[in-house]
C-alpha positions in Angstrom: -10.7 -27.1 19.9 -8.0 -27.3 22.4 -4.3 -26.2 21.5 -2.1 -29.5 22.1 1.1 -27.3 22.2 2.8 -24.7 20.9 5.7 -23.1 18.8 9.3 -22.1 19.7 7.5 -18.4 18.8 4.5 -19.0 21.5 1.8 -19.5 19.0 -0.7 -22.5 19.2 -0.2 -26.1 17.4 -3.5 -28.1 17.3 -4.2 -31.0 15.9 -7.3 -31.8 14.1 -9.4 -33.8 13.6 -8.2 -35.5 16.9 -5.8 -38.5 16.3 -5.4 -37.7 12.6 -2.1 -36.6 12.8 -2.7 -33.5 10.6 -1.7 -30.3 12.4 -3.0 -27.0 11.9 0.0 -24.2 13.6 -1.1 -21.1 14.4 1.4 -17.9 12.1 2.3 -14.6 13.0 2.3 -12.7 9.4 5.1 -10.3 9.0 6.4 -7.7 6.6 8.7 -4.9 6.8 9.4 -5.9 10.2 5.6 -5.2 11.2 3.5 -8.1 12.4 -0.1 -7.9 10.9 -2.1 -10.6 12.5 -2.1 -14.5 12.0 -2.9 -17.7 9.7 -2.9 -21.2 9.9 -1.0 -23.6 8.4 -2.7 -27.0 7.6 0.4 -29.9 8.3 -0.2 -33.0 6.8 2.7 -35.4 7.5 4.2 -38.1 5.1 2.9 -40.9 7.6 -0.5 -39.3 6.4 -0.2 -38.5 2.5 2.6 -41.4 1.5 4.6 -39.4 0.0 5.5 -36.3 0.3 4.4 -33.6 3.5 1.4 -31.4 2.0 1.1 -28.1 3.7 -1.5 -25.3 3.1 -2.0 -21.9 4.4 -5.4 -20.0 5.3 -6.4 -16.6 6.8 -8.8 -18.2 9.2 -8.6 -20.8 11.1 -12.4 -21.8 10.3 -11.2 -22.1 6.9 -8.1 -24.0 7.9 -10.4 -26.8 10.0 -12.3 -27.2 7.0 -9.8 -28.3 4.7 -7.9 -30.6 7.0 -11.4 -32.7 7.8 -11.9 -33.0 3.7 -8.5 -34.2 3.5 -8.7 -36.7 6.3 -12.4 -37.7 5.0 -10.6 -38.5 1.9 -7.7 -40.3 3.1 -10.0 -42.4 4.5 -12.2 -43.3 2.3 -9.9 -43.6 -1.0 -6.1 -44.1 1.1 -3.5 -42.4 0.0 -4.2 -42.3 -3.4 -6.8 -39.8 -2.4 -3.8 -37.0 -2.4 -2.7 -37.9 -5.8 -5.5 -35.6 -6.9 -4.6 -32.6 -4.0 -6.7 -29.9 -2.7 -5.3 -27.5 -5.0 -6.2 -29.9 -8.4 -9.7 -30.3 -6.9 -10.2 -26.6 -6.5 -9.3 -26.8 -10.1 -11.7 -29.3 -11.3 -14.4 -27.8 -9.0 -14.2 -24.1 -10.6 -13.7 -25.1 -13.9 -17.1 -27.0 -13.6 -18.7 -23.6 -12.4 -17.5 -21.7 -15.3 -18.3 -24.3 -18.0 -20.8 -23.1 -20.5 -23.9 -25.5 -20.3 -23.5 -28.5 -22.9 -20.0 -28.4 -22.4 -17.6 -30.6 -20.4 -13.9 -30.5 -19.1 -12.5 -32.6 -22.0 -13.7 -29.3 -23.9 -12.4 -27.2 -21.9 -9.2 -28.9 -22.0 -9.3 -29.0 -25.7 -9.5 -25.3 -25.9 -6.7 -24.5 -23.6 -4.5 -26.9 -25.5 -5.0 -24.4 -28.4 -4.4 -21.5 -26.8 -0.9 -22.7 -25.4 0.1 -23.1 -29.0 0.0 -19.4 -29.3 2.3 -18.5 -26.3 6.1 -17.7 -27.2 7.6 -18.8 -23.2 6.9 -21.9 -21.0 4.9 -21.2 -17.5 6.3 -19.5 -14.7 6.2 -19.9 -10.8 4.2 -16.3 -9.8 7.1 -15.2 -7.1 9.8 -15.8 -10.3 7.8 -13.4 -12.3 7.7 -11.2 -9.5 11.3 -11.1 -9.1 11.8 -10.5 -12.6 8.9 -7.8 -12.8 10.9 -6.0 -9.8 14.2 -6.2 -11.9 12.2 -4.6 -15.0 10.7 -2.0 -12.6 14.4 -1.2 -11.5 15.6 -0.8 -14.9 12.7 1.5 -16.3 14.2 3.9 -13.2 11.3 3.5 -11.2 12.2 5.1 -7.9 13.4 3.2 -4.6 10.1 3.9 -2.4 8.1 2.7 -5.1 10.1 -0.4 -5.9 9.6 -0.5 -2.1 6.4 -0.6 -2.1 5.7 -3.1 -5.0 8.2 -5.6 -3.3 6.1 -5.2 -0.3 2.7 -5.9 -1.3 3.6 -8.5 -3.9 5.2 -10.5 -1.2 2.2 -10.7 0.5 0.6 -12.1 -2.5 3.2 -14.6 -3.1 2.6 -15.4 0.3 -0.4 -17.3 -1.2 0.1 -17.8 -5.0 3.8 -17.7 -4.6 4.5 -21.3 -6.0 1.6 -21.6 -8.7 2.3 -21.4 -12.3 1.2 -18.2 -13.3 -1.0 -18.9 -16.3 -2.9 -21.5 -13.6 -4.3 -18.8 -11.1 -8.2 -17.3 -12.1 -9.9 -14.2 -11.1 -12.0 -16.6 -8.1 -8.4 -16.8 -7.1 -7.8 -13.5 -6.7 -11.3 -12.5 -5.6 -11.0 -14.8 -2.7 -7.7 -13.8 -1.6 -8.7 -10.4 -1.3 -12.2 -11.4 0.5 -10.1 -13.0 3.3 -7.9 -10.1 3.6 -10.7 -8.6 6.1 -8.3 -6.7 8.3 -7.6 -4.0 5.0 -9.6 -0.8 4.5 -11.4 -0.4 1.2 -8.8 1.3 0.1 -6.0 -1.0 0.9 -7.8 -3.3 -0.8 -7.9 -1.4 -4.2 -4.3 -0.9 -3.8 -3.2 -4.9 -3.4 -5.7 -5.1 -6.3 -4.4 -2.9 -8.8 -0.6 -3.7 -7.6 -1.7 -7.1 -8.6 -3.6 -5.8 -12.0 -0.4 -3.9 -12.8 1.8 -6.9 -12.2 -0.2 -9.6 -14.4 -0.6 -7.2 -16.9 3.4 -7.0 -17.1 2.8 -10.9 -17.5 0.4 -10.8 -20.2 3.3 -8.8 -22.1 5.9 -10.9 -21.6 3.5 -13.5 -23.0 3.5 -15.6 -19.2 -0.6 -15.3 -19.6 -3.2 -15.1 -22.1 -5.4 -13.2 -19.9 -5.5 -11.0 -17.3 -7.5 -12.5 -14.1 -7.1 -9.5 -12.2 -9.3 -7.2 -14.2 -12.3 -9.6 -13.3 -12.2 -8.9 -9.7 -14.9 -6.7 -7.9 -14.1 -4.9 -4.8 -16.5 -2.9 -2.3 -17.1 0.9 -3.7 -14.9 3.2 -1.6 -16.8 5.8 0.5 -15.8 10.2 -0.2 -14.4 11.2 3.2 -12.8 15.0 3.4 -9.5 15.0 4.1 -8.3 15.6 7.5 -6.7 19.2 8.4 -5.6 20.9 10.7 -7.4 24.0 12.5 -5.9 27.5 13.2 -5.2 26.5 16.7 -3.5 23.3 15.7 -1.3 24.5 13.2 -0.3 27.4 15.4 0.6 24.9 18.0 2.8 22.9 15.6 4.9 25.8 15.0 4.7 27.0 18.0 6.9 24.1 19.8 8.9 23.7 17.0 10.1 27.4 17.3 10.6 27.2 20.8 12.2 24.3 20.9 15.7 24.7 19.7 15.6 20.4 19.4 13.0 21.2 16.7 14.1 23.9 14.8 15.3 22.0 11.6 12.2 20.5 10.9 10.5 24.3 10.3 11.6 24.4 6.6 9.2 21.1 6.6 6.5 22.5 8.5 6.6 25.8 6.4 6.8 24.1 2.9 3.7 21.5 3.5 1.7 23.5 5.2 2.1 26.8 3.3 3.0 25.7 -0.2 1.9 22.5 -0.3 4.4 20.1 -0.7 4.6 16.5 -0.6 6.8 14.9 2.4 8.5 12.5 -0.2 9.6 16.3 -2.1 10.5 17.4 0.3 12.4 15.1 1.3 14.2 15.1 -1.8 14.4 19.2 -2.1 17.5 21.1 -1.4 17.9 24.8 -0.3 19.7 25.6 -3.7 16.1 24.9 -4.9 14.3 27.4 -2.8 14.8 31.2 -3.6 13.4 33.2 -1.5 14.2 36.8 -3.5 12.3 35.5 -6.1 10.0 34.2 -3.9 9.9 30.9 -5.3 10.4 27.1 -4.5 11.0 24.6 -7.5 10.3 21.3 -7.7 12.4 19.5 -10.3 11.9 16.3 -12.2 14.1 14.3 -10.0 11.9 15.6 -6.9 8.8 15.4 -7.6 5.9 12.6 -7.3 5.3 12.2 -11.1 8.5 13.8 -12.7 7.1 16.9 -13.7 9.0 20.3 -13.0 6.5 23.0 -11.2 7.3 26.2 -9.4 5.1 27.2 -6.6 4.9 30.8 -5.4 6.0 31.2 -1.5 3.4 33.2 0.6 5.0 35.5 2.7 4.6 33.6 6.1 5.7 30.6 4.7 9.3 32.8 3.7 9.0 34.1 7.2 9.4 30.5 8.6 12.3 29.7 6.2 14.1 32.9 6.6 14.1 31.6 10.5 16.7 29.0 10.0 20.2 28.7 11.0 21.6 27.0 7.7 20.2 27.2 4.3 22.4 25.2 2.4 22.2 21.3 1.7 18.9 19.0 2.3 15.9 20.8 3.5 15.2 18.4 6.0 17.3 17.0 8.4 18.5 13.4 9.4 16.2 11.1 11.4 13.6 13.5 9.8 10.5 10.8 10.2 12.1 10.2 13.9 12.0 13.6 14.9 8.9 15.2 13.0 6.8 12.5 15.1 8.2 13.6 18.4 7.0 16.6 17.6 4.0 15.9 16.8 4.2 14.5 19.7 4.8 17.1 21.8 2.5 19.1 20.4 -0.5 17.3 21.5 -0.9 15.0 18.1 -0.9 11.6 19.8 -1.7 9.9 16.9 -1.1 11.4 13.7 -1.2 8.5 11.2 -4.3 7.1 8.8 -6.5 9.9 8.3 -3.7 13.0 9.9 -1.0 11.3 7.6 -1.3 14.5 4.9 -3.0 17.0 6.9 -0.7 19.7 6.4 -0.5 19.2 2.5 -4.5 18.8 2.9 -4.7 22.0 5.0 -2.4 24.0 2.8 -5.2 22.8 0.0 -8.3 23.9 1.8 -7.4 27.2 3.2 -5.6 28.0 -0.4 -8.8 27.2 -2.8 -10.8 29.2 0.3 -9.2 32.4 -0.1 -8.2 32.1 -3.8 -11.3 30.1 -5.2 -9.8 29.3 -8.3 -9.3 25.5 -8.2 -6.8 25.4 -11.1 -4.6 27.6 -9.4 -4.7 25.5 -6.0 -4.1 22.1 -8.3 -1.2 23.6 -10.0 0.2 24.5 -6.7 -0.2 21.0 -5.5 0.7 19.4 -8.8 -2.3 18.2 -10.2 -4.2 18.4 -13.0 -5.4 21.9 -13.5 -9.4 20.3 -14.4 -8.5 17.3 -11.2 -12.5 17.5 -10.0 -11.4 15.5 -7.1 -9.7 18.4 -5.6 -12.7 20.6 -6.1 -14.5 17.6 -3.9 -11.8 17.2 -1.3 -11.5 21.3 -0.6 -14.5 22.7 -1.5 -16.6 24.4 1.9 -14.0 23.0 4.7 -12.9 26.1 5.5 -14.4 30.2 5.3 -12.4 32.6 3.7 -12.1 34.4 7.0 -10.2 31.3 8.3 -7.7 31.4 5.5 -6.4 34.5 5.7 -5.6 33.8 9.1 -4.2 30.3 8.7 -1.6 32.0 6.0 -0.9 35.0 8.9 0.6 32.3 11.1 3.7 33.8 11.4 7.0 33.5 13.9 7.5 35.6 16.7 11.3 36.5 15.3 10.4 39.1 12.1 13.1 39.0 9.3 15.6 36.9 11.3 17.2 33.9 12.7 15.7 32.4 16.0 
């Protein structure tokens, strides 16, 4: 199928079938500024439906072809009329036949959801309404920013296709297919959009928007154990290495020293300040307000890591330093990490873990230091045999060159 033109962005415009007038345009997705591939929107004009344009949105353009043939089979076989019953309402009628009971027909069906309105206290809602107002609730029970963030983020994409349906219309096939076309997502992406979307509708089933929810029906591909990603002796000595030498990088050491040596998450970290860390007492504490699921924790600072802290200029204010994400990949950078995101994105948290439960072997004392459950098995799985003893005490001897001092 040839292109017969194409946007003001670049992308393609075809029309198809040929001399039906129905346009399929090629779309760049985007979100957070980041394009992620492209779909294809079905056009059919007024000229077409006699009333008003239809449009339709797919994630593959095979998928795409398909529907605009069945809708200009139908238009003409039945006219225009055909679109009185649209693609959407067909969809309907053609699951709802699949899920019937044997002996039983629509009109039943029917019969039974008219009941079950009866007992809901609010009138349907458009999905990307509820979303708003779901956002607006999550704001109010002080949910924090990067998690708002990140809610906003991935329900936008699913408003992106359900956006305009009434929420009490859309099934778990719905859903299931939705996430089938999303082929360009890990497993675990997947799972994510999936239980984003779970949470979400079960908000809606609250507020009494929906009787059910469709989400817990869906199935996703089983997620295969990989061990986390860390870094060796010689890689985390490198890391410091150019950040000490480097005057450009010095600020970020308190990060460095606080991930890799006493596990902390970047997001506390990000949030800590120095009035937090004690280094007489030897301690660093997390508060409510800092950490990842509001619970206060102390950790215990090894003695390189409060050789690496003791090495900065200014212990007062945040612990990191502005254009922190900026500057921490540069030198990652320059340290020979080329590509530090997916797998690498937690590798000095993950290699604080592994080297820790090596040379302790106590797996409730690693998880309280990392702020887990004390009986979490999964940290037993993720750290268990990556590393020797003999290799911990060395990774937690990685010390400055500068002794008891500022560089």
């Amino acid at each position: 199928m040839k292109a017969t033109g194409r946007t003001s962005y670049g992308t393609k415009v075809w029309e198809f079938p040929e001399a039906s007038s129905i346009k399929i345009r090629e779309i760049v997705n985007r979100a957070r500024g980041e394009d992620f591939g492209v779909s294809y929107q079905v056009i059919i004009p007024t000229r077409v439906t006699g009333r008003e344009r239809l449009r339709r949105q797919f994630a593959e353009l095979k998928t795409a072809k398909e529907f605009a043939e069945s809708q200009y089979k139908g238009k003409e076989e039945f006219g225009s009329q055909y679109f009185d019953l649209d693609g959407k309402k067909l969809r309907e009628v053609q699951i709802a036949l699949s899920e019937l009971p044997e002996g039983h027909s629509i009109i039943d069906a029917v019969r039974e959801y008219s009941k079950s309105l009866k007992k809901k206290k609010k009138d349907p809602i458009v999905i990307k309404d509820a979303v708003d107002l779901y956002l607006e609730k999550s704001k109010q029970l002080n949910k924090r920013p990067r998690t708002i963030e990140d809610l906003r983020y991935r329900l936008n994409i699913f408003c992106s296709a359900f956006g305009d349906w009434k929420i009490d219309t859309i099934v778990s096939t719905d859903l299931q297919n939705w996430l089938n076309d999303q082929s360009r997502l890990s497993a675990r992406s997947l799972r994510n959009f999936r239980n984003t979307v779970r949470t979400f509708l079960n908000w809606a089933k609250k507020q009494k928007y929906i009787n059910e929810n469709p989400a817990t029906e869906v199935e996703l591909p089983s997620i295969d154990w990989k061990p986390p990603v860390i870094l060796t002796i010689k890689e985390s000595k490198k890391l410091f290495e150019v950040a000490e030498s480097e005057e450009r990088y010095r600020e970020l050491i308190p990060f460095l020293a606080l991930s890799a040596f006493a596990g902390l998450r970047t997001a506390e970290i990000n949030r800590l300040r120095w009035e937090s860390i004690n280094l007489k007492r030897k301690l660093v504490t997390i508060g409510v307000d800092q950490a990842k699921k509001r619970r206060l924790r102390t950790v215990e600072l090894l003695p390189n890591a409060i050789a690496w802290l003791k090495t900065c200029q200014s212990r007062v204010g945040d612990v990191t330093p502005r254009n922190f994400y900026h500057r921490i990949a540069k030198l990652r950078a320059d340290a020979g990490f080329g590509h530090w995101k997916g797998d690498k994105a937690n590798a000095l948290r993950h290699s604080f873990g592994s080297y820790d439960f090596a040379l302790h072997e106590d797996s409730a004392k690693t998880a309280s230091k990392l702020g887990h459950k004390a009986d979490d098995d999964q940290l037993f799985d993720h750290y268990r045999s990556l590393v020797d003893k003999d290799q911990a005490k060395a990774y937690f001897k990685i010390k400055p060159k500068v002794k008891n001092g500022r560089l």
